[in-house]
N, C-alpha and C positions, 0 to 999 in steps of 0.2 A: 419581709415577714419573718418573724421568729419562727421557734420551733411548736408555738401553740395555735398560731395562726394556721401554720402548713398543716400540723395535724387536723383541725375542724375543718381545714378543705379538702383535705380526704377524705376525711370520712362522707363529708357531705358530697363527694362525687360521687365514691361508692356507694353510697346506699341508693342515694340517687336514682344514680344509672340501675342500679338492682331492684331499684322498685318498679322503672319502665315495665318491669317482667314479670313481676308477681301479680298484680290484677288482670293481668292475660291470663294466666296460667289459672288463675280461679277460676276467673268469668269461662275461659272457652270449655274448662273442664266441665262446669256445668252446662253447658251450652251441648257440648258433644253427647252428655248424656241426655240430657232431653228429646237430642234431631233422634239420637239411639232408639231412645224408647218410645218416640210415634213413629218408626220405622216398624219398630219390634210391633206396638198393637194393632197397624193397619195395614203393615205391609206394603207400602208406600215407594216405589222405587224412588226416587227424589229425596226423599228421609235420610235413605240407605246414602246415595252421592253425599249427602249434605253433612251427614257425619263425619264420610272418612275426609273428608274436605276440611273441615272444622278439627277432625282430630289431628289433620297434620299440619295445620297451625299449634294448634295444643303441642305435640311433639317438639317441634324445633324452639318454640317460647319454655317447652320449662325443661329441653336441655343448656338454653343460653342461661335462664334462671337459675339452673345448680350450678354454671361457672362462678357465675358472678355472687354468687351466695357463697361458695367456699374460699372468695379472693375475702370477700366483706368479711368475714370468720378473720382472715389471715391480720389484714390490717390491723382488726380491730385489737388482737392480741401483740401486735407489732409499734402501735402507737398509746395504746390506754391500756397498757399493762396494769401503772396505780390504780385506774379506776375496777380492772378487772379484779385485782385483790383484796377491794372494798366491796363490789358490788359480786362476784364471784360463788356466793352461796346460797343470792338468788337466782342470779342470772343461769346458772349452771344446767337446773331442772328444767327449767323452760328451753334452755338453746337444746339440752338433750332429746325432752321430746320432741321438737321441732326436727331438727336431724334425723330422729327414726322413722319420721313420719315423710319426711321430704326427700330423705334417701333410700328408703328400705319400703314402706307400704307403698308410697305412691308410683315410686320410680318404677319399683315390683309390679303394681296391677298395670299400670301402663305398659308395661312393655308387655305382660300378656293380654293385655284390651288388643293391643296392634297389631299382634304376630299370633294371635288367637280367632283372628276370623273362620277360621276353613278348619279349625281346629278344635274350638272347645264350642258344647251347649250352648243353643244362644240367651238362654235365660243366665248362666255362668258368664258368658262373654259381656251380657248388657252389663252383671253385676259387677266388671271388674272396673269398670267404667265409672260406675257409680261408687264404687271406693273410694276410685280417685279424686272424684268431685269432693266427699265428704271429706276423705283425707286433708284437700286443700282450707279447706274450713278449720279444721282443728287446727291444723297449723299453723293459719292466721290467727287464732284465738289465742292460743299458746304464748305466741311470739311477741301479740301485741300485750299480754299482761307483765311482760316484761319493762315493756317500754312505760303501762300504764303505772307502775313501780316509780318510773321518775319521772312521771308526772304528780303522782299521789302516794308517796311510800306509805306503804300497810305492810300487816303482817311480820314484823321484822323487829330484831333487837339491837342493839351496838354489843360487838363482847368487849367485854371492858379490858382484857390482856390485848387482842392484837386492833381494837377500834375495826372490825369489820361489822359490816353488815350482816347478823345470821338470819335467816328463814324460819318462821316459826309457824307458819300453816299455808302450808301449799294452796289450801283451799279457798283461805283466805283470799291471798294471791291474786287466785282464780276469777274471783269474783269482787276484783276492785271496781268499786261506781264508773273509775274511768273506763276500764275497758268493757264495763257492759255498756255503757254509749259509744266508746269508739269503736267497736266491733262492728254491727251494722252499719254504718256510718261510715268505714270501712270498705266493706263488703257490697255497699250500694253503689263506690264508688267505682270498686273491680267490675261489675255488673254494668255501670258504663261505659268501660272502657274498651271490654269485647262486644259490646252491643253496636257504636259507635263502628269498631272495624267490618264486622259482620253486614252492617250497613252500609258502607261503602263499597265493600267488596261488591255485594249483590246489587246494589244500583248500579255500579259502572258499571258491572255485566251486564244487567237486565235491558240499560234503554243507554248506556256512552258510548255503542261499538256497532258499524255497520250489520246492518241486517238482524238485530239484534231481537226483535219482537219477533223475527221466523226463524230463531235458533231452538233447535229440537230442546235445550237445556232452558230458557227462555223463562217457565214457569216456576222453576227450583231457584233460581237466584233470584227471582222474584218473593217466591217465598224467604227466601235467604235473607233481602234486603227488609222484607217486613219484618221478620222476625227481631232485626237488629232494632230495626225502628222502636218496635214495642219496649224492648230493653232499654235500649238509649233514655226513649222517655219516660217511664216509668221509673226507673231507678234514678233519674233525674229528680222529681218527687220524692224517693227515700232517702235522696240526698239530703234536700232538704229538709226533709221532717226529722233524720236523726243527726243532722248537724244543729240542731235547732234545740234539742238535747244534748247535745255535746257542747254547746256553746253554756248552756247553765251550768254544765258540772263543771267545767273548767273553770268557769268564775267565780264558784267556790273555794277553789280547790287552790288556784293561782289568775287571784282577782289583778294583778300584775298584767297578763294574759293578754286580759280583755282590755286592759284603758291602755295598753299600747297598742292593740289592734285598730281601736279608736281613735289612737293619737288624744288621749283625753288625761290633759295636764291634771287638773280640777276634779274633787269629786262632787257630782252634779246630781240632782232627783229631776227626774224626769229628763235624762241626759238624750240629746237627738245622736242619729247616725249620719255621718258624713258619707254622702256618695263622691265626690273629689276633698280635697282639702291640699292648699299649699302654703308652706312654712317655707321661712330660711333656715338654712344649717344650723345646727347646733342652739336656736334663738326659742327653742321650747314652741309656745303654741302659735298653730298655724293663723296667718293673719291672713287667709281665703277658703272658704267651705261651703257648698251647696248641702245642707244638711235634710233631714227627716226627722220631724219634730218628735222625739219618746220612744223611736225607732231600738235605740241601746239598749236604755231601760228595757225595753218589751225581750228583746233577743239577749241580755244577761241576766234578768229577774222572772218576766214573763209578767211586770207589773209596770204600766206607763210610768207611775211615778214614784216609782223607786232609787233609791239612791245609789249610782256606781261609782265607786271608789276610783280617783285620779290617780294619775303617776305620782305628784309628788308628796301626798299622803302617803301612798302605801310606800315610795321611799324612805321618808321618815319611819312609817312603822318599824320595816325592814332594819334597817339603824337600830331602833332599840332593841327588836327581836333578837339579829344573827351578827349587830356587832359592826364597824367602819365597815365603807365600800359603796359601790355602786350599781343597786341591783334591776336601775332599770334596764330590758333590753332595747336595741337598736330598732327605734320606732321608727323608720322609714321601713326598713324590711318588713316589720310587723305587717305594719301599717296598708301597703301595695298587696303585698303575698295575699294577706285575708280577702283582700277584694278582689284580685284575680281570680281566687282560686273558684270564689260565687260564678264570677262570669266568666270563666271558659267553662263551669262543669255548665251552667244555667243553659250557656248558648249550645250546648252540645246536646242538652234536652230538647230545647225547643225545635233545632235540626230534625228533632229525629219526630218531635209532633207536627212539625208543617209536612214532612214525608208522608206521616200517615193519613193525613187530612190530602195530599193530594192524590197516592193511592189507594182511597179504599173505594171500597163496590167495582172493583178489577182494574180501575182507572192505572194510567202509568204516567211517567214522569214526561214532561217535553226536553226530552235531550235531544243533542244535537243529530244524531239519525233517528229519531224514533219521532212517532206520531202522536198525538195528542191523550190517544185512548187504547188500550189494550185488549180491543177488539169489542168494546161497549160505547154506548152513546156517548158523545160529550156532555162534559158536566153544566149543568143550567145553574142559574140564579146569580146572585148579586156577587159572590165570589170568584165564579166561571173566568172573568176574565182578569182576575191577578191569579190563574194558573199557569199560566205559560213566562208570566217573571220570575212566580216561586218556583217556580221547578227550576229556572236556569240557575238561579240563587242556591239551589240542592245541589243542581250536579255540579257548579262551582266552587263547594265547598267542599265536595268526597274528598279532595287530596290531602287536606288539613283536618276534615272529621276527625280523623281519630285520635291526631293529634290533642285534639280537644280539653279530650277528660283526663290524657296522661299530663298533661300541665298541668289541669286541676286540683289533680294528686298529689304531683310534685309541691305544687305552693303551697298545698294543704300542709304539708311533712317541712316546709321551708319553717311556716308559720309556728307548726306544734314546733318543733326545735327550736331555732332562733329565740323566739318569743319566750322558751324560757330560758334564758340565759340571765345571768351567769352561772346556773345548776344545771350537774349532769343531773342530779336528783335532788327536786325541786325542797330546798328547807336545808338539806341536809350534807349535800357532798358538789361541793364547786367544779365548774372545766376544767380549770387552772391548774386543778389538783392531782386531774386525772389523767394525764400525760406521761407515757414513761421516763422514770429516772434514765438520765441519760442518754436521751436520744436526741442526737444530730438535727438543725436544720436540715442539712445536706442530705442526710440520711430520708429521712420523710421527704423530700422534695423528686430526691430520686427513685423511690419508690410508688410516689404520685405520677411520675411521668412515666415510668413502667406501667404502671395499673392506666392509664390513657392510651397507651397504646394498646393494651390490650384490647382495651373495651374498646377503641375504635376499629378492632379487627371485629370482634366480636359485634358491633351494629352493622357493617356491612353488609358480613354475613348473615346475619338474621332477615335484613330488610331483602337482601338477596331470594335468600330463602323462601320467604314469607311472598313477596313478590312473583314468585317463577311457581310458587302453588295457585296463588289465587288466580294469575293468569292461564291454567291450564284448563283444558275443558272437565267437565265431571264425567268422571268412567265410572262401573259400577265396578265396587271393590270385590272379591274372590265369592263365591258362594258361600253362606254362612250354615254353619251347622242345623242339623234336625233337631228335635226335639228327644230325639230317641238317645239316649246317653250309652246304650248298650251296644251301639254300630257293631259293627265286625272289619277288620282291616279293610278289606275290599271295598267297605261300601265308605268309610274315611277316603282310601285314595282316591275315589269316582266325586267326591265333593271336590278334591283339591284342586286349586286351576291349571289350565293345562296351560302349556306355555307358550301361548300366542295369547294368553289373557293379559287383558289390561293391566300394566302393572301397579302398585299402589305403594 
């Protein structure tokens, strides 16, 4: 592998591997604030557990997140120096407010959300919590107008002395078509992916572990595993409805995109979608496909019979457009990724609706120590008895749930990258080009095997982590402040826990 090869496989670990952690750190911040604030309105001892439970997930996922986000910083100015001096007066603004916000507001409220129980107001305490959730949001918006940039550059000039790229409305920016669909679309996926854990976690507790329906805790991790459920499926749905939006604009935008996600040589009206399709190497189009007749058309136009533009059309166009070359991307990866990424997020929805459908009206799972029912009648009618299959089918997926949606993600981010190559910014400025002067295979190779070891210290740990919490039982965290913002010393000390309290 050359030195442009080794670099797109860096980057592509790192960000990778850094994205495992960002839709955690979204989903669970919001998640924490919510268990937060029906503890705060009802009072709810189970609320209370469930938070600091969920917060110390939150905690260790977006301290692994700020590692692996200042190694991705490192590389990125380590290997795409050129790109960084072209693209550097957009990119600038956006990676700046990201950093202030990802190291200074959120990292700030969180560590007074944690180390503020027994200590601040709890209407101040809920709201630092809730910073952080929105924090996480800006930051994703921020970050991704970056990237919607090269997917769709706006807003921008060439200077004609040094050929960079200047910035000419931030606002603009801001509010590129691409990143107002890819934003939720997004965010709906982060929403799966802590929903998905939350799930898991609370089912195996609730009904995987002897005696498990007479654990004093029994009702809160049941709540636990509902709650994930509802997310799971739910944002499953907004998956698809604003991928379904994100799929038009991109076809607009980089109709390339889509007819290699298709594998679609030819441009076709009324073009079907392939559910498998198999070709030989290099021989163009596939000589096997189970297709859905208008299927393409519908999901790139949103009109059966509309015409989508073929690979080898818009190569030619391409040709006359930007000049020799070869601008299709690598339609097997396109091609697989796109369809992965439907079916692991799809099947991680449905998980989480066959749960709800077999716990609700108090019912519980049939695991393997647990009874049929959660102290209510058994369920009647014509579905009663494929209960005790889907449930086995539930509790033998917990291990791989969560994994789920974080593939979904990844293929998703395989798909948007890859697919559009050979642009870092799509029209305008090539990979090829973006590569630092000067830098070694050797150089980036050894820097790739350092950043792997890192990270494999780093999942360990986490799974470590993350493991030896979910596994511990719920304690109730410190006593939270009064209402009263005016205490006097004494009566602050007599809140704080004494030291046989549970620790958190």
């Amino acid at each position: 592998m050359d030195t442009l090869d080794l670099s797109r496989l860096q980057f592509a670990v790192v960000t990778i591997y850094h994205y495992f952690f960002v839709p955690l750190s979204i989903s669970l911040a919001a998640l924490t604030a919510g268990l937060q604030t029906a503890w705060h309105r009802t009072g709810k001892q189970h609320y209370r557990d469930l938070t600091m439970l969920v917060g110390k997930l939150l905690m260790v996922t977006f301290a692994v997140g700020i590692v692996t986000g200042l190694v991705q910083e490192f590389q990125f100015g380590l290997a795409w120096s050129d790109f960084a001096r072209f693209y550097g007066d957009v990119f600038g603004p956006t990676l700046a407010i990201e950093g202030m916000l990802a190291f200074f507001l959120e990292a700030t409220f969180l560590g007074l959300w944690f180390f503020g129980w027994d200590r601040l107001p709890r209407r101040i305490h809920l709201a630092t919590i809730w910073i952080v959730a929105v924090g996480t949001l800006i930051s994703a918006y921020v970050i991704l107008a970056a990237n919607s940039f090269m997917q769709n550059p706006i807003a921008y000039e060439i200077d004609p002395e040094t050929g960079r790229a200047r910035l000419e409305s931030f606002g603009e920016l801001m509010v590129n078509e691409v990143n107002l669909a890819a934003f939720p679309h997004t965010i709906a996926g982060a929403a799966m992916t802590g929903g998905a854990l939350l799930l898991a976690i609370g089912a195996r507790r609730a009904w995987g572990r002897p005696g498990a329906l007479l654990h004093r805790d029994h009702h809160a991790w049941r709540t636990l595993a509902r709650l994930g459920g509802w997310v799971t499926a739910l944002s499953g749905v907004a998956v698809a409805i604003t991928g379904d939006l994100l799929g038009k604009i991109i076809t607009t935008v980089q109709p390339m995109k889509m007819a290699a996600a298709e594998g679609l040589y030819r441009s076709q009206a009324g073009a079907p979608f392939s559910i498998v399709a198999i070709g030989r190497p290099g021989e163009g189009e596939p000589f096997f496909s189970i297709d859905v007749p208008y299927l393409l058309s519908i999901l790139a136009k949103g009109d059966p019979t509309a015409v989508v533009e073929g690979l080898d059309d818009l190569q030619a166009t391409y040709v006359e457009q930007y000049g020799a070359g070869n601008y299709i991307p690598w339609v097997p990866v396109a091609y697989w990724t796109f369809r992965l990424m439907i079916g692991t997020g799809m099947l991680a929805a449905l998980v989480g609706a066959v749960f709800l459908v077999l716990t609700r009206r108090g019912r519980g799972l049939v695991g393997p120590f647990a009874g049929e029912v959660d102290g209510v009648a058994p369920a009647r009618g014509p579905l009663a008895q494929l209960r005790r299959p889907a449930s086995r089918l539930v509790m033998l997926s917990l291990p791989l749930l969560p994994a789920l949606p974080v593939l979904a993600n990844t293929f998703g981010w395989i798909f948007t990258e890859t697919a559009r190559q050979p642009w870092l910014v799509f029209g305008l400025f090539k990979t090829e080009d973006g590569v630092s002067t000067g830098l070694t295979s050797a150089e980036v190779l050894a820097s790739l095997i350092g950043f792997g070891i890192v990270y494999g210290v780093l999942a360990v740990v986490w799974y470590r982590v993350a493991r030896h919490i979910a596994g511990r039982e719920l304690s109730a965290p410190p006593s939270a402040p009064s209402e009263n913002d005016g205490d006097d010393d004494d009566a602050r000390a007599a809140r704080r826990p004494r030291s046989d309290a549970p620790a958190y």
